[in-house]
C-alpha positions in Angstrom: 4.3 -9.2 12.1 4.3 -12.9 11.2 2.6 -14.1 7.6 1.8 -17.6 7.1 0.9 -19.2 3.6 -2.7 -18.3 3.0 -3.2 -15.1 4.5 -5.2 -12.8 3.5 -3.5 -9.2 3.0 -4.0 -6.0 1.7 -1.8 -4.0 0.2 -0.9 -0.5 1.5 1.8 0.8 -0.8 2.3 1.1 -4.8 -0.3 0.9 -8.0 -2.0 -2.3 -6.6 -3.0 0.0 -3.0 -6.1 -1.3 -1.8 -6.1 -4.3 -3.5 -6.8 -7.8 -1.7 -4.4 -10.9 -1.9 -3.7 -14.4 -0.1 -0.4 -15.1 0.3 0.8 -18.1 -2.0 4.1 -18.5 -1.1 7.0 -16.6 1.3 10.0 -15.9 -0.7 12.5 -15.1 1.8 13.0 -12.2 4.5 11.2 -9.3 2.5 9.2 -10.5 0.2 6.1 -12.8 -0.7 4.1 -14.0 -3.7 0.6 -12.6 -3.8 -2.6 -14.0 -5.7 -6.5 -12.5 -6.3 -7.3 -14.9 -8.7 -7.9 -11.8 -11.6 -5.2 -10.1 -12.6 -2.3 -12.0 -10.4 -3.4 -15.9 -10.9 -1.9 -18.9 -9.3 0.6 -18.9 -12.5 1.3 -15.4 -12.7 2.0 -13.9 -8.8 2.5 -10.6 -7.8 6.0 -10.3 -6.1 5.6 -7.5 -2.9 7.6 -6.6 -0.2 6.2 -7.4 3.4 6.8 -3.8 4.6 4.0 -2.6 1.5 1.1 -5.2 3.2 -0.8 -5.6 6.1 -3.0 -9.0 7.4 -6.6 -8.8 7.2 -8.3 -10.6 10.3 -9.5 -12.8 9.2 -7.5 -16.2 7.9 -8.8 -18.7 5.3 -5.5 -20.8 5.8 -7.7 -24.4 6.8 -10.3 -23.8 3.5 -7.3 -22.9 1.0 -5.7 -26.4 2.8 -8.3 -28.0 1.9 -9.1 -27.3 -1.8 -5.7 -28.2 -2.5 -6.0 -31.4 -0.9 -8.7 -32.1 -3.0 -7.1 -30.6 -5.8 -9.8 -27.9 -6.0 -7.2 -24.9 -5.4 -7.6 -22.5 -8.6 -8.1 -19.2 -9.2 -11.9 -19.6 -9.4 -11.9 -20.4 -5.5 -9.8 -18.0 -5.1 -11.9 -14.8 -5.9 -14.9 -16.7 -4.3 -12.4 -16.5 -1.1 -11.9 -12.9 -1.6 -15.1 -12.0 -2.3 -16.0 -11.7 1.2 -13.0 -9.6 1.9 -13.5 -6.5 -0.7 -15.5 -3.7 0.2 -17.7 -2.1 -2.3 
């Protein structure tokens, strides 16, 4: 499976299983840098492998492009992005 910057994954392996990231940059071939805007901000990532994630549906890739432009992006706007996504 292909990820892109800005998708929305969930992890399926490790502590973090369950949890629900976006994508904020693609390492190399196995692994990514994953934020939620809590615990794993813009300036702290969590490091996963691809094979421990899967891609949610849905893709937020044109709103996320668009706070940065704006210079919006932060870690606020990022949970308000997720919030849609989690499950209670």
């Amino acid at each position: 499976m292909e990820f892109k910057i800005y998708d929305i994954v969930q992890s399926i392996a490790g502590r973090d299983q369950g949890n629900i990231y976006i994508i904020n940059e693609l390492i190399d071939n196995n692994y990514v840098n994953l934020i939620d805007g809590k615990a794993k901000t813009i300036c702290k990532p969590k490091k996963k492998k691809y094979k421990h994630i899967i891609k949610l549906g849905n893709d937020e890739s044109e709103k996320i492009a668009e706070l940065k432009q704006n210079n919006i992006f932060n870690d606020g706007e990022i949970r308000k992005i997720l919030k849609k996504y989690i499950k209670i």
